[in-house]
BATOR-871483 format. One record per atom (N, C-alpha, C): residue number from 1; residue in three letters; chain; atom name; x, y, z. Coordinates in nm, 2 decimals. Example, Ala and Ser with C-alpha at 12.3 -4.5 7.8 and 13.67 -1.06 7.14 Angstrom:
<1, ALA, A, N, <1.32, -0.57, 0.78>>
<1, ALA, A, CA, <1.23, -0.45, 0.78>>
<1, ALA, A, C, <1.32, -0.33, 0.78>>
<2, SER, A, N, <1.28, -0.22, 0.71>>
<2, SER, A, CA, <1.37, -0.11, 0.71>>
<2, SER, A, C, <1.29, 0.00, 0.79>>
% end
This chain:
<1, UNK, A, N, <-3.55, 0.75, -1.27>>
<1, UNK, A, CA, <-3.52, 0.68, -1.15>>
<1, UNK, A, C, <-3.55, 0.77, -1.03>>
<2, UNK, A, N, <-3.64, 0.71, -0.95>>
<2, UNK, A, CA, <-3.67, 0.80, -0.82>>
<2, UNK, A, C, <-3.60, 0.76, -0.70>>
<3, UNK, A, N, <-3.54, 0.81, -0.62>>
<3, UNK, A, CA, <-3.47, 0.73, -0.49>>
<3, UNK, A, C, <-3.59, 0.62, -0.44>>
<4, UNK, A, N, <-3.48, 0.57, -0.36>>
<4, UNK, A, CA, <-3.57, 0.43, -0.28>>
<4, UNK, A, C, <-3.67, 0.51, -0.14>>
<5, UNK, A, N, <-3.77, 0.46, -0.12>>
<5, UNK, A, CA, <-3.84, 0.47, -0.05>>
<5, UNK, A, C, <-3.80, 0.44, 0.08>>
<6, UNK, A, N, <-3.73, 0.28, 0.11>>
<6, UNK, A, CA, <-3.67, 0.28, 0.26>>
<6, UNK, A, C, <-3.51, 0.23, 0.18>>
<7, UNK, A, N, <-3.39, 0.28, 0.29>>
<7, UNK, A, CA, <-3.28, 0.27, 0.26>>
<7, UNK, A, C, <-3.23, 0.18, 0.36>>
<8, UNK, A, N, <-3.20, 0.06, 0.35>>
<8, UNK, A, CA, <-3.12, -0.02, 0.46>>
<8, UNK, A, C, <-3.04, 0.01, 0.58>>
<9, UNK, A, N, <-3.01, -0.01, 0.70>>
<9, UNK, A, CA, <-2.88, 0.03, 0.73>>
<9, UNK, A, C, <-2.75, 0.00, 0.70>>
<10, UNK, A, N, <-2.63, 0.04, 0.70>>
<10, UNK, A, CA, <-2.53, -0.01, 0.66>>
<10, UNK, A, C, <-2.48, -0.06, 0.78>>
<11, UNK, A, N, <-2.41, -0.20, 0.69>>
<11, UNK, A, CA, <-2.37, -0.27, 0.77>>
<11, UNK, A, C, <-2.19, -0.23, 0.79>>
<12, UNK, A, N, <-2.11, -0.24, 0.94>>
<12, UNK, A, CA, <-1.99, -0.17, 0.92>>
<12, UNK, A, C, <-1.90, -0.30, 0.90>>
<13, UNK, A, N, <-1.82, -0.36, 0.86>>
<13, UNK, A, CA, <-1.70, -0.43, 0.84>>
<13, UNK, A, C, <-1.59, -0.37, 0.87>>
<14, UNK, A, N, <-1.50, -0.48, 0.92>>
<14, UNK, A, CA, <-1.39, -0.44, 1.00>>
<14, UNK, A, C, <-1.29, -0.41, 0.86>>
<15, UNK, A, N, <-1.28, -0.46, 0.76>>
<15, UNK, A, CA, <-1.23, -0.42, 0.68>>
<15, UNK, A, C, <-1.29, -0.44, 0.53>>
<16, UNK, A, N, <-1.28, -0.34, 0.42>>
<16, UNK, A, CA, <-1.36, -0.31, 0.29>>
<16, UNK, A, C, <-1.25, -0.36, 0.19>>
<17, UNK, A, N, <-1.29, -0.41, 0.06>>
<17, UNK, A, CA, <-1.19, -0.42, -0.05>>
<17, UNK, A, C, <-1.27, -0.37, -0.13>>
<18, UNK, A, N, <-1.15, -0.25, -0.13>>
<18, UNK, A, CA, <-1.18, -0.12, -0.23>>
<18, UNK, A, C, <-1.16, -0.14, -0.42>>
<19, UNK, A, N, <-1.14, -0.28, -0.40>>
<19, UNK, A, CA, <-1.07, -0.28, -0.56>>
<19, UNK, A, C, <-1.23, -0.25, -0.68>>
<20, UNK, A, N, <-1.19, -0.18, -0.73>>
<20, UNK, A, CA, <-1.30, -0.14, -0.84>>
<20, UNK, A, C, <-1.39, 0.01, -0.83>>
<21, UNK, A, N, <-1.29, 0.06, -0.70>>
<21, UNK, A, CA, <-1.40, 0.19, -0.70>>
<21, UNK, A, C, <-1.36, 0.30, -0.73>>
<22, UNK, A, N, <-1.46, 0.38, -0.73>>
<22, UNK, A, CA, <-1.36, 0.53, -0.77>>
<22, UNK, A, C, <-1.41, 0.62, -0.68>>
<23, UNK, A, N, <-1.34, 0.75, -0.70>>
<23, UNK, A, CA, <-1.42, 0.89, -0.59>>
<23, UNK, A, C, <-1.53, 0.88, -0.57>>
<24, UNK, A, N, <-1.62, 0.97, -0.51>>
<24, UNK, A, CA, <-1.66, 0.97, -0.47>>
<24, UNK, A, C, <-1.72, 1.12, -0.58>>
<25, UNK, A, N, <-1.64, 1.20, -0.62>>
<25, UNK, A, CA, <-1.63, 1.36, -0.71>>
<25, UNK, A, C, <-1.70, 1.28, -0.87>>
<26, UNK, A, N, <-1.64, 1.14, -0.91>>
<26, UNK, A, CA, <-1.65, 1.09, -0.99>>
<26, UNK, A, C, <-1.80, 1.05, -1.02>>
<27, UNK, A, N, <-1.82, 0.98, -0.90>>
<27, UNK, A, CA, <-1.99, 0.93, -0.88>>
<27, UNK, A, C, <-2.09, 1.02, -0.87>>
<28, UNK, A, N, <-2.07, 1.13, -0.84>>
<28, UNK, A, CA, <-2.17, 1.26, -0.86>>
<28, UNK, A, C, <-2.12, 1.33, -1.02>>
<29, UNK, A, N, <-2.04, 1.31, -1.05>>
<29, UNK, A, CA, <-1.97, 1.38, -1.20>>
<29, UNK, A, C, <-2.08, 1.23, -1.31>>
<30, UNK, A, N, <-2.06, 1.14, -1.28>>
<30, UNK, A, CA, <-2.16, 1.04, -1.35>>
<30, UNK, A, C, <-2.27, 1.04, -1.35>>
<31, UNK, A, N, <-2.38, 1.10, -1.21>>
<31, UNK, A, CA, <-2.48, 1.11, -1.19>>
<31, UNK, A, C, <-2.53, 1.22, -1.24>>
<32, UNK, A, N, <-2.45, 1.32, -1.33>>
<32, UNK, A, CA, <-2.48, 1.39, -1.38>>
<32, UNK, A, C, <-2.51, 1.58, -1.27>>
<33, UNK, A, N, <-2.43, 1.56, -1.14>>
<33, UNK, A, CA, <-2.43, 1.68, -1.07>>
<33, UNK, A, C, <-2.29, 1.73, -1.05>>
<34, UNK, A, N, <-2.30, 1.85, -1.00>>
<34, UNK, A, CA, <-2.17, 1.88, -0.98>>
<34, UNK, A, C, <-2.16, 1.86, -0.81>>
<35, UNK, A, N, <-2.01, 1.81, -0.80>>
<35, UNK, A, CA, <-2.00, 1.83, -0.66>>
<35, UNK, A, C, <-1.96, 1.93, -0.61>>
<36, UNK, A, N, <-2.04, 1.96, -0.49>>
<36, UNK, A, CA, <-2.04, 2.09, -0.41>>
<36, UNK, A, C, <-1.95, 2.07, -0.27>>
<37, UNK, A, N, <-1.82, 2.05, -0.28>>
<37, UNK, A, CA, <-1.78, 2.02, -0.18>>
<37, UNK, A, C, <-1.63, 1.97, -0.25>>
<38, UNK, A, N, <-1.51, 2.07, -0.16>>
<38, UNK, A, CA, <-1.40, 2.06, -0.24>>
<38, UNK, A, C, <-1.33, 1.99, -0.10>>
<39, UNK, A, N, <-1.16, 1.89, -0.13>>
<39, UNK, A, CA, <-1.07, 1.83, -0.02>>
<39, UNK, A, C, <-1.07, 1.71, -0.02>>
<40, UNK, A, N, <-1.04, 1.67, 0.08>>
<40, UNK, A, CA, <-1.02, 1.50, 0.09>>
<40, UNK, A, C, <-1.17, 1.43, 0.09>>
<41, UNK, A, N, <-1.24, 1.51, 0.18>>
<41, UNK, A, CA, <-1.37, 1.43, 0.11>>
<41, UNK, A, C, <-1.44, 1.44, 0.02>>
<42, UNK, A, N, <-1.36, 1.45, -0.10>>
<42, UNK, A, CA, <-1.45, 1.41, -0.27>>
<42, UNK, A, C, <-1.39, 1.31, -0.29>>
<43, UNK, A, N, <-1.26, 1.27, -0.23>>
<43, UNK, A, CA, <-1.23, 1.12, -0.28>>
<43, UNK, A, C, <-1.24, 0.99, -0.15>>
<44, UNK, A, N, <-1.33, 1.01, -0.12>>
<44, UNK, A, CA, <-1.40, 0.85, -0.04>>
<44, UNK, A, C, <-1.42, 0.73, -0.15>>
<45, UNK, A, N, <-1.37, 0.65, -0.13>>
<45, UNK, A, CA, <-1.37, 0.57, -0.22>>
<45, UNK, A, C, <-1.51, 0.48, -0.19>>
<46, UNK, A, N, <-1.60, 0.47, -0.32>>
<46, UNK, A, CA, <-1.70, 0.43, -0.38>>
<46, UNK, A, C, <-1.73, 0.31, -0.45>>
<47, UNK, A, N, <-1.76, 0.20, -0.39>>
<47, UNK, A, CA, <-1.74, 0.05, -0.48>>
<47, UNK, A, C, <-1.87, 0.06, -0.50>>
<48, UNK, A, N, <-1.97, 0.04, -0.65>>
<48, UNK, A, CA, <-2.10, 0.03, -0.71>>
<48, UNK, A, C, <-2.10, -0.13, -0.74>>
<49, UNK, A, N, <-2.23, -0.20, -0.66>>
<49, UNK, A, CA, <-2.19, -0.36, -0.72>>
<49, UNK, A, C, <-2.35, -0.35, -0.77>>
<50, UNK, A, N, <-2.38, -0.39, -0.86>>
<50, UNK, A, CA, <-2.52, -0.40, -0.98>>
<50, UNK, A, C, <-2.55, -0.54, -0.92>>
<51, UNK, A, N, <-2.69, -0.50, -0.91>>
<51, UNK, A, CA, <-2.78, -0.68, -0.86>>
<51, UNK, A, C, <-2.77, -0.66, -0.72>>
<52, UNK, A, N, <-2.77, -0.63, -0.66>>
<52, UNK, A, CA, <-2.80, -0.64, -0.46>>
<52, UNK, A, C, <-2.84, -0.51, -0.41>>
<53, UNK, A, N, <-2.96, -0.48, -0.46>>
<53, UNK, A, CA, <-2.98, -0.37, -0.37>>
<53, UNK, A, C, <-2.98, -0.35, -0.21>>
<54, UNK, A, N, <-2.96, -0.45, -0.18>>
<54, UNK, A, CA, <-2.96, -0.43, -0.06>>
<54, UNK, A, C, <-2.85, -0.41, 0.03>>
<55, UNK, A, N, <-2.72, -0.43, -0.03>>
<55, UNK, A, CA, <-2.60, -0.41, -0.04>>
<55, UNK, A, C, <-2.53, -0.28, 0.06>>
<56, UNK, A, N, <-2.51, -0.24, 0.18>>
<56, UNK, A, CA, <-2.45, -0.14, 0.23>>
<56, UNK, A, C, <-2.34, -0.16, 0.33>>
<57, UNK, A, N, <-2.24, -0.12, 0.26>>
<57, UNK, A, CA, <-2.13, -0.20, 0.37>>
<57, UNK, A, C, <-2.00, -0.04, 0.33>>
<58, UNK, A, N, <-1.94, 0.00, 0.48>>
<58, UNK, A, CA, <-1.88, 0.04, 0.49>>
<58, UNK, A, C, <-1.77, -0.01, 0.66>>
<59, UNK, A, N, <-1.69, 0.07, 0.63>>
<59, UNK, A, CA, <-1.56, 0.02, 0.71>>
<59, UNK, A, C, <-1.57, 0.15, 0.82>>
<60, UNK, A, N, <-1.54, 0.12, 0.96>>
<60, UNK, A, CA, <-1.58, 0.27, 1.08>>
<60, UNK, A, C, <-1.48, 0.39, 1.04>>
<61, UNK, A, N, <-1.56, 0.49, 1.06>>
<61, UNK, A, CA, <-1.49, 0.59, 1.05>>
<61, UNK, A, C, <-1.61, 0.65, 0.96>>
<62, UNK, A, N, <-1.58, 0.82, 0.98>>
<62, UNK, A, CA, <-1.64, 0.92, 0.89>>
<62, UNK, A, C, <-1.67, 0.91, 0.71>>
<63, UNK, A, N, <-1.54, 0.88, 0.61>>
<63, UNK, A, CA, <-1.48, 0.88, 0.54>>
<63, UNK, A, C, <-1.43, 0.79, 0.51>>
<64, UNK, A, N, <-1.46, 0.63, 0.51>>
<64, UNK, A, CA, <-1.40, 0.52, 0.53>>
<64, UNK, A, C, <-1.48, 0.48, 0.35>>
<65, UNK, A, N, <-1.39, 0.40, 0.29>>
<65, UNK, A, CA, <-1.43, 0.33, 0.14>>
<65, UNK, A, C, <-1.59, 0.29, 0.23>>
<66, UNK, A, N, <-1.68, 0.28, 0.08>>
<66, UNK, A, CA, <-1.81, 0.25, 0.13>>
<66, UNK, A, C, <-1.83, 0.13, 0.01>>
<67, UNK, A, N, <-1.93, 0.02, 0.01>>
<67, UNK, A, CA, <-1.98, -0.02, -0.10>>
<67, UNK, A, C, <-2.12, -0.02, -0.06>>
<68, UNK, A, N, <-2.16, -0.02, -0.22>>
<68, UNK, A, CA, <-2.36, -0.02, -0.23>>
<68, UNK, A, C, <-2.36, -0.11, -0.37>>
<69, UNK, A, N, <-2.45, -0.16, -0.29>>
<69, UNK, A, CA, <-2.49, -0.20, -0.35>>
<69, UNK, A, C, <-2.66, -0.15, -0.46>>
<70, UNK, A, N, <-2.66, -0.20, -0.60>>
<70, UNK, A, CA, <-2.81, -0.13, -0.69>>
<70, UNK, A, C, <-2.90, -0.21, -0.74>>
<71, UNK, A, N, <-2.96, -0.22, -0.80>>
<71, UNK, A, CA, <-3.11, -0.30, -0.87>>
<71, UNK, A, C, <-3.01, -0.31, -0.98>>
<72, UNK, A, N, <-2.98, -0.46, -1.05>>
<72, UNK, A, CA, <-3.00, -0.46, -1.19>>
<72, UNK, A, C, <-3.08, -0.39, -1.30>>
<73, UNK, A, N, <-3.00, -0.40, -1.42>>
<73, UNK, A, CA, <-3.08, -0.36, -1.50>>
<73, UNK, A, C, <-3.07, -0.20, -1.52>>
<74, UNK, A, N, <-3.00, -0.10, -1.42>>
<74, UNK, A, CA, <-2.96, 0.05, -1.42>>
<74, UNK, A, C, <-2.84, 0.07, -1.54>>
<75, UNK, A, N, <-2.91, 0.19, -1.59>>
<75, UNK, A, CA, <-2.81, 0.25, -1.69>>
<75, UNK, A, C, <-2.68, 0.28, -1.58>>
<76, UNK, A, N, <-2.56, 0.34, -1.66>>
<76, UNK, A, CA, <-2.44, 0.38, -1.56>>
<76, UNK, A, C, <-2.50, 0.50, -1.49>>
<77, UNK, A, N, <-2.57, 0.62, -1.52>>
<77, UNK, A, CA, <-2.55, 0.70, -1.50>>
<77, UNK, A, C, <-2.70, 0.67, -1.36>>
<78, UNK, A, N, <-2.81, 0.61, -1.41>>
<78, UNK, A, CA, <-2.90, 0.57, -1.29>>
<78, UNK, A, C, <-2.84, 0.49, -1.17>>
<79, UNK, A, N, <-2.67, 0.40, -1.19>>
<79, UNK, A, CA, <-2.69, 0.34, -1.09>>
<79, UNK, A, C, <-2.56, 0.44, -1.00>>
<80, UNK, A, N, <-2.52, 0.52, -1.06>>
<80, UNK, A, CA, <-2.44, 0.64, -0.97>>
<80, UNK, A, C, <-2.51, 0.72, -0.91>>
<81, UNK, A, N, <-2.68, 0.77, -0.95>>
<81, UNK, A, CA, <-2.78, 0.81, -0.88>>
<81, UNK, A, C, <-2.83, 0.72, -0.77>>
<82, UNK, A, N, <-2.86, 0.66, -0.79>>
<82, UNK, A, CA, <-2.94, 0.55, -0.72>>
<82, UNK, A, C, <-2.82, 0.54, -0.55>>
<83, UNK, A, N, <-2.65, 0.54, -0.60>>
<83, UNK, A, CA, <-2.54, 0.53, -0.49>>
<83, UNK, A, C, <-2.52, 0.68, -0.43>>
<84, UNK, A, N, <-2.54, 0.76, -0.53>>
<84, UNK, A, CA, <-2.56, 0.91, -0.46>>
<84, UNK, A, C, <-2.66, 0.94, -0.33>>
<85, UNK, A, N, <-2.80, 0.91, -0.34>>
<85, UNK, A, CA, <-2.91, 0.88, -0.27>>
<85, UNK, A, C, <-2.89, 0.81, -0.19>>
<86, UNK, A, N, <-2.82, 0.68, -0.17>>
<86, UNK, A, CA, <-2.78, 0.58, -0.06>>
<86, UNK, A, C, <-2.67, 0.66, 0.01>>
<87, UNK, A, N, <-2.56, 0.73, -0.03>>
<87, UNK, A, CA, <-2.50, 0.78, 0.03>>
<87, UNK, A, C, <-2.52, 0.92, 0.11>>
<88, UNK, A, N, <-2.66, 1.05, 0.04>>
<88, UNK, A, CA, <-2.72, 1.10, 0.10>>
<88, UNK, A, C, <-2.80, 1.11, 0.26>>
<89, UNK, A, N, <-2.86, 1.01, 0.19>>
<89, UNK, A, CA, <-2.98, 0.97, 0.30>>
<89, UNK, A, C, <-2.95, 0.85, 0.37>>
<90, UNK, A, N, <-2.87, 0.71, 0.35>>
<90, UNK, A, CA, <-2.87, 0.62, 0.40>>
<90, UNK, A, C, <-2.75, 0.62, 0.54>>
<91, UNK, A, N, <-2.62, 0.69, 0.45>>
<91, UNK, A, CA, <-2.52, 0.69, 0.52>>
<91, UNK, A, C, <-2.49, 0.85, 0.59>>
<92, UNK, A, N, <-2.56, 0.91, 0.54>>
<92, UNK, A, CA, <-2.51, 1.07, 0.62>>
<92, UNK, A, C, <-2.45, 1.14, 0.56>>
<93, UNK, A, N, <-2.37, 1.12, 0.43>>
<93, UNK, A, CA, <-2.27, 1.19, 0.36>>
<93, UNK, A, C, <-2.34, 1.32, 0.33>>
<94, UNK, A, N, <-2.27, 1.45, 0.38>>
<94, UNK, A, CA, <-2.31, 1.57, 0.35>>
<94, UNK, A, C, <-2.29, 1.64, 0.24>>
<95, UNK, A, N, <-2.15, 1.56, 0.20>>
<95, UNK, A, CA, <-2.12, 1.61, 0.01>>
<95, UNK, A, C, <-2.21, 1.54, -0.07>>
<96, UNK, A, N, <-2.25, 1.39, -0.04>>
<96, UNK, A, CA, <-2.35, 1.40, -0.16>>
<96, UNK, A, C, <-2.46, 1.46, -0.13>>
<97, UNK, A, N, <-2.55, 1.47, -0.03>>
<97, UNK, A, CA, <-2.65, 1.53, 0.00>>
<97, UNK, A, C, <-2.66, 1.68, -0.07>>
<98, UNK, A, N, <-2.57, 1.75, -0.03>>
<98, UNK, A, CA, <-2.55, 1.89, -0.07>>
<98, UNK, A, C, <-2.56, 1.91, -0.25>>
<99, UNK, A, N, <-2.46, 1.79, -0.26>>
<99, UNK, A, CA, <-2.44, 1.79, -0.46>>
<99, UNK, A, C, <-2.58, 1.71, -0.49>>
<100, UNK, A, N, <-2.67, 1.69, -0.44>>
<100, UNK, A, CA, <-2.81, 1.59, -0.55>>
<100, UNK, A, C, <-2.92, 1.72, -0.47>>
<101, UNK, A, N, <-2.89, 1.83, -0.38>>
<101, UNK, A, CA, <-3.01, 1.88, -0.34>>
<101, UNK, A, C, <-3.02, 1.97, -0.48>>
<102, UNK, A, N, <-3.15, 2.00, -0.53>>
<102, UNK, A, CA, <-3.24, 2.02, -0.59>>
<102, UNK, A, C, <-3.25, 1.99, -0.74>>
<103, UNK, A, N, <-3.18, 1.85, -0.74>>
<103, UNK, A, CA, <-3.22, 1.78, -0.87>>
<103, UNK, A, C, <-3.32, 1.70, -0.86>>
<104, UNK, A, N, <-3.38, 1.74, -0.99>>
<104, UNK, A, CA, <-3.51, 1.70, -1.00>>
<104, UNK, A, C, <-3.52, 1.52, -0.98>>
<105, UNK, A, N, <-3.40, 1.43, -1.03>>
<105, UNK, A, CA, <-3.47, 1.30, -1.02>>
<105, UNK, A, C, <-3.46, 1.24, -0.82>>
<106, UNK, A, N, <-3.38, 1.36, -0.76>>
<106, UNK, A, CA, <-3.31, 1.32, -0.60>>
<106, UNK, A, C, <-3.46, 1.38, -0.51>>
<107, UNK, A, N, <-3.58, 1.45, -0.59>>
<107, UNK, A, CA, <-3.70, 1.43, -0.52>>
<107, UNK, A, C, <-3.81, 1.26, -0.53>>
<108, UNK, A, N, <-3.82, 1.22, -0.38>>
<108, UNK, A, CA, <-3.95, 1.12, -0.40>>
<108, UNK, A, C, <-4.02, 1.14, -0.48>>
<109, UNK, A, N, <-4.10, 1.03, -0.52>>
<109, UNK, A, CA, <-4.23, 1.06, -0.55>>
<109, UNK, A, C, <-4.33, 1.06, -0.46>>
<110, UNK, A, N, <-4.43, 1.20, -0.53>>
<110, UNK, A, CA, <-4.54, 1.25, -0.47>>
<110, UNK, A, C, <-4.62, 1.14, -0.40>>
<111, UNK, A, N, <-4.66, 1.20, -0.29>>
<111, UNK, A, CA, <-4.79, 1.06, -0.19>>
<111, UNK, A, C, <-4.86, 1.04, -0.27>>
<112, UNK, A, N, <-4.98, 0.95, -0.25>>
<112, UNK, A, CA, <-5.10, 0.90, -0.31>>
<112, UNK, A, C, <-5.15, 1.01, -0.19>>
<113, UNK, A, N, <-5.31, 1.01, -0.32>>
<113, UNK, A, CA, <-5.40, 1.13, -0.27>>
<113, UNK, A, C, <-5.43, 1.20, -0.34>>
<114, UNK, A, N, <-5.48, 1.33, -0.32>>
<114, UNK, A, CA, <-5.55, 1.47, -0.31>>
<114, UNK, A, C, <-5.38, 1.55, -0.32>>
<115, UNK, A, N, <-5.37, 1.66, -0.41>>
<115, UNK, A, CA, <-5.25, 1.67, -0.42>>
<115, UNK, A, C, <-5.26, 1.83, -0.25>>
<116, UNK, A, N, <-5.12, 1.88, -0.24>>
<116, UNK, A, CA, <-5.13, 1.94, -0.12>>
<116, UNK, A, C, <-5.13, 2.08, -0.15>>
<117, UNK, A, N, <-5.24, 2.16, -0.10>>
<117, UNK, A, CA, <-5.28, 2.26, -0.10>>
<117, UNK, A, C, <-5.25, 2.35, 0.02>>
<118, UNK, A, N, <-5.28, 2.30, 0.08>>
<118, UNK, A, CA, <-5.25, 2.45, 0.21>>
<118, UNK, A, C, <-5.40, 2.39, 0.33>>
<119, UNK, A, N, <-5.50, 2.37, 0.23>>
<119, UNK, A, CA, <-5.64, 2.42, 0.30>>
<119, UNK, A, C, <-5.73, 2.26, 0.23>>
<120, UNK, A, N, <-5.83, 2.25, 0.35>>
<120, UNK, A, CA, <-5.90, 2.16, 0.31>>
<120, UNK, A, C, <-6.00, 2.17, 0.22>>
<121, UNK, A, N, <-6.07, 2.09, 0.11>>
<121, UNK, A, CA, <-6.17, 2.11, 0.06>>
<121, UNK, A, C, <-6.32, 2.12, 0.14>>
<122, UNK, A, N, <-6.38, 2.26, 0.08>>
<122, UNK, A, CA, <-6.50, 2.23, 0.12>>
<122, UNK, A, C, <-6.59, 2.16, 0.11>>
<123, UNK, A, N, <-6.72, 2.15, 0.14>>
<123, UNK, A, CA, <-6.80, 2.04, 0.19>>
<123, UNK, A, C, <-6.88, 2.04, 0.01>>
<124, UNK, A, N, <-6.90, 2.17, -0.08>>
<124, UNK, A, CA, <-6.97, 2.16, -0.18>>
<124, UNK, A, C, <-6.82, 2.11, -0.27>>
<125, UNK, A, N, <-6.72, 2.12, -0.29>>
<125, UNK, A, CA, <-6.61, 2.01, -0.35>>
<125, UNK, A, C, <-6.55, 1.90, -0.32>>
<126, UNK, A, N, <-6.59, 1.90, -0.16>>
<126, UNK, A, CA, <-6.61, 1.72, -0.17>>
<126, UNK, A, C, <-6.72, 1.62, -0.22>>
<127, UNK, A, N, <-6.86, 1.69, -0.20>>
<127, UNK, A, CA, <-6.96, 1.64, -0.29>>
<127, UNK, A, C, <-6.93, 1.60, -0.43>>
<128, UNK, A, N, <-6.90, 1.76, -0.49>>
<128, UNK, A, CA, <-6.88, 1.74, -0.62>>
<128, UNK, A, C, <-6.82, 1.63, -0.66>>
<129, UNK, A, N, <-6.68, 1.63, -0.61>>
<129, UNK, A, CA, <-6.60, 1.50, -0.63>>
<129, UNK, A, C, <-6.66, 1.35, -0.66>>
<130, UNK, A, N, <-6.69, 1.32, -0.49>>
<130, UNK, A, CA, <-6.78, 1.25, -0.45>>
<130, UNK, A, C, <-6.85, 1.19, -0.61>>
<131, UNK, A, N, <-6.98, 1.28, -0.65>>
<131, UNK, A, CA, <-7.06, 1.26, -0.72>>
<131, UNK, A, C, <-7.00, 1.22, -0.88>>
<132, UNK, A, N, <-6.91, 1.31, -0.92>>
<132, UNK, A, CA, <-6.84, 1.30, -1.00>>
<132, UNK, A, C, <-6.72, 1.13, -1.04>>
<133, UNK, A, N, <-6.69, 1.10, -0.91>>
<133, UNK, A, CA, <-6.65, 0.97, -0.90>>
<133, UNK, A, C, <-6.76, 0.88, -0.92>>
<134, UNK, A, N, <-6.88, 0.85, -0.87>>
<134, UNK, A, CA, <-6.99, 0.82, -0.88>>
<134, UNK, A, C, <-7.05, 0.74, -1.01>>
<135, UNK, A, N, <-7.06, 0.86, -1.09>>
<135, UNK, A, CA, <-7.10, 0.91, -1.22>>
<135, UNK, A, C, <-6.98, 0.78, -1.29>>
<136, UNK, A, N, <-6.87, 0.84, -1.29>>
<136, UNK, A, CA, <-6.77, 0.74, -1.39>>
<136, UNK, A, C, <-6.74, 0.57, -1.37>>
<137, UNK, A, N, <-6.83, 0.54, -1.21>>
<137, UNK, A, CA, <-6.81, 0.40, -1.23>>
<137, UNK, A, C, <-6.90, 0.33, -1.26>>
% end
C-alpha cells in the first residue's frame, strides 16, 4: 500500500461520535510502527470507517477524536496505514508523522521518468537511448 497521492481536507464538525475508535498508540501499533511520542497525545481518539475514502472529519481543537475515512477492500493492518498517512500529512499530526517516518511503505511512489541522478545525461546517452528505443518498436 503506498500513501495517497492527494489527501482531502478535513472537514471540522461541531461535534464527532467517537463510538468505535481507539488510540491513536493503537493505530500505529496496528500499522505495524512503533509510536514515537509518549502522553495524552497517543490517545486521540481514531474512528477508521472502510469504503469512503474520502472521509475526513474531525471536531476543532489540536487533539480532538478524528474519523477517516479508507478504500475498501484493505487488510486491517493496510487500512491503519492508509489512517496513519491521512493523519501525517492530511491533518498535521506530529506523532504519526514522526512514528511512519522512514518506513518503507509511508514513502510515495517514485515519479515517472528517468530515474534522479544528480546530473543530466549527455548528448552521446541521450542518442543512445533515443536509438535504442527506436530499435525496440
Amino acid at each position: 500500500m503506498r500513501p495517497p497521492f492527494f489527501i482531502p481536507p478535513a472537514r471540522v464538525v461541531e461535534h464527532l461520535d467517537a463510538s468505535g475508535s481507539r488510540p491513536l498508540r493503537e493505530v500505529l501499533a496496528e500499522a505495524g510502527v512503533v509510536c514515537r511520542a509518549s502522553g495524552a497525545w497517543t490517545e486521540r481518539a481514531i474512528c477508521i470507517v472502510p469504503g469512503t475514502p474520502d472521509l475526513i472529519e474531525k471536531e476543532p481543537g489540536d487533539w480532538s477524536p478524528v474519523r477517516i475515512g479508507v478504500p475498501a477492500g484493505l487488510s486491517r493492518r493496510d487500512e491503519a496505514r492508509y489512517a496513519a498517512v491521512v493523519l501525517a500529512y492530511g491533518l498535521l499530526d506530529l506523532v504519526a508523522r514522526e512514528s511512519i517516518r522512514g518506513a518503507s511503505w509511508s514513502k510515495p511512489t517514485a515519479p515517472r521518468g528517468r530515474p534522479r541522478r544528480g546530473t543530466a545525461k549527455s548528448s552521446a546517452a541521450r542518442q543512445r537511448a533515443h536509438r535504442a528505443k527506436a530499435r525496440d518498436e
